[in-house]
Structure formats: C-alpha cells, structure tokens
N, C-alpha and C positions, 0 to 999 in steps of 0.2 A: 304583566308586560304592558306595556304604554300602547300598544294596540290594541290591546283589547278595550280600550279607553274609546277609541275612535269608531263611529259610528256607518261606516262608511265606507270598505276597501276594495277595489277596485284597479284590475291591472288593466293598461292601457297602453295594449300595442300599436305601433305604429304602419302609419298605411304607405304601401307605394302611391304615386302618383295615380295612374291609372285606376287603383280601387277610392282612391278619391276623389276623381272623376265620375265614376260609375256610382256614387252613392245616390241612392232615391232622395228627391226632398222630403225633410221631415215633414213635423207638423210647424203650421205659424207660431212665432210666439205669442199672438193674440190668443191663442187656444189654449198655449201654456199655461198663461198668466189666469186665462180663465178659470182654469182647472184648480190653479193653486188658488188663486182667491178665493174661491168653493170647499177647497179642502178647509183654508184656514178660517172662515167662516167656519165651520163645522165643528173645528175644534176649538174657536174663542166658546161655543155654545156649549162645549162641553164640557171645560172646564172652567165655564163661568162661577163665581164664588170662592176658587181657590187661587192658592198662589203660582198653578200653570197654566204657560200661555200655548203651549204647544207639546206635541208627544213625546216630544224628546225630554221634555221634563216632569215627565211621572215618573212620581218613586213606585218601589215595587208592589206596594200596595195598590196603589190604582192602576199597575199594570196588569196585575190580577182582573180588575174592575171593568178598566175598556178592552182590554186582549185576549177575550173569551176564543179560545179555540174550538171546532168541531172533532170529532174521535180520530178523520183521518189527519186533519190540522198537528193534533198531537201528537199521533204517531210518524210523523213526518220531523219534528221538533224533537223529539224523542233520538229520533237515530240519526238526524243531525249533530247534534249534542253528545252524543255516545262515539261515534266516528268520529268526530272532527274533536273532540277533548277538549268542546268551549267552556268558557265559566260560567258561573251563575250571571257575573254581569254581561257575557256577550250574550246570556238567553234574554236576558231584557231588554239587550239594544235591540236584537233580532226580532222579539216580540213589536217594541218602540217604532221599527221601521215597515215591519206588516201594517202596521194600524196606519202608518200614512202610507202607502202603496192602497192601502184599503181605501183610507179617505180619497185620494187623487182619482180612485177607478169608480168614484160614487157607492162604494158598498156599504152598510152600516156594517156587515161584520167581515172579518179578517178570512179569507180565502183560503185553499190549499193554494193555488198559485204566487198569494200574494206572498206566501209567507215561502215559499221556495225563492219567490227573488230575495228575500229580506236576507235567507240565507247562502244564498249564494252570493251577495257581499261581503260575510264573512269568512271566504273561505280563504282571502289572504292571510289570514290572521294563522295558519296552520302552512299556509308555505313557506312563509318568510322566519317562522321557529327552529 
C-alpha cells in the first residue's frame, strides 16, 4: 500500500479557537534548529564513508547496525507489529525514525519511548485500510 511507503502519519485535528488560544508557548526555534543540527552532525559522523546522509536512508542491513534494540525495546516492536499487521518495511521505517527521535533527545541508543513515538506514527497506516 503506498502508505506504508510514507515515513510519517499523523492525523491532525483541528482546534477551536479558544484551545488555540490557550496553547502553552512552545520551544524557540533557536532550540529547534539546535537540536536538529546535533542530530545531523551525529548522523553525517555516522555514516561518514558510506553512501547515507541520513536515517532515513539505511537499508536494512545497517538498520540492523544503528537500531540496536534493548529486550523491553523489542517486545514492544514485537506487539506492535503483530497488532497492527505492519510490514517488514513499515518495521524499518519505524526502526529508521526511533534512531532520530533517539538522535534529537541526545541518546546514543534507541529508547522504549522513543520507539513507542516512532510507533505511534504508524498507526494511520492501519486506520485508513
């Protein structure tokens, strides 16, 4: 399915007025920018020598490589995967977008957290079927 293509799904309701009003201010984009230019420092360093500039472009081999999971990490991925009836390739987006939720929050390795947000962008991908 051509979603499962897409890296990224996300439904986005819309607000009244008033909870628009009421939203906290974020963070500056100065912080943003920071973050991400840390992040992608991190990953030119990592895949310095090869032909990827970013995570999004490891094949499955080096996703194996940088997307080392811990036991809870996998059992988490595991029954995401089994419930939600993703494919081999949305386990490697999902994998692909932990590792930068990881790099943005400073971690060298991939989180239980990080990897419950990675998955919980995929879960359009099973409502809209």
């Amino acid at each position: 399915p051509l979603l499962d293509r897409i890296d990224l799904h996300i439904e986005a309701t819309s607000l009244r007025t008033q909870e628009l009003r009421d939203l906290p201010a974020g963070e500056p984009s100065s912080v943003i920018r920071e973050r991400v230019t840390t992040a992608r420092k991190k990953q030119a360093l990592r895949f310095r020598g090869t032909f990827c500039h970013a995570n999004a472009q490891m094949p499955s081999s080096m996703v194996r490589l940088h997307c080392a999971l811990d036991n809870t990490s996998e059992h988490l991925l595991r029954e995401a995967i089994e419930t939600l009836g993703l494919s081999a390739r949305a386990h490697d987006k999902i994998l692909k977008v932990a590792r930068t939720i990881s790099d943005l929050a400073g971690n060298e390795r991939i989180r239980p957290e990080h990897l419950a947000e990675a998955i919980s962008y995929r879960c359009l991908d099973k409502m809209n079927t």
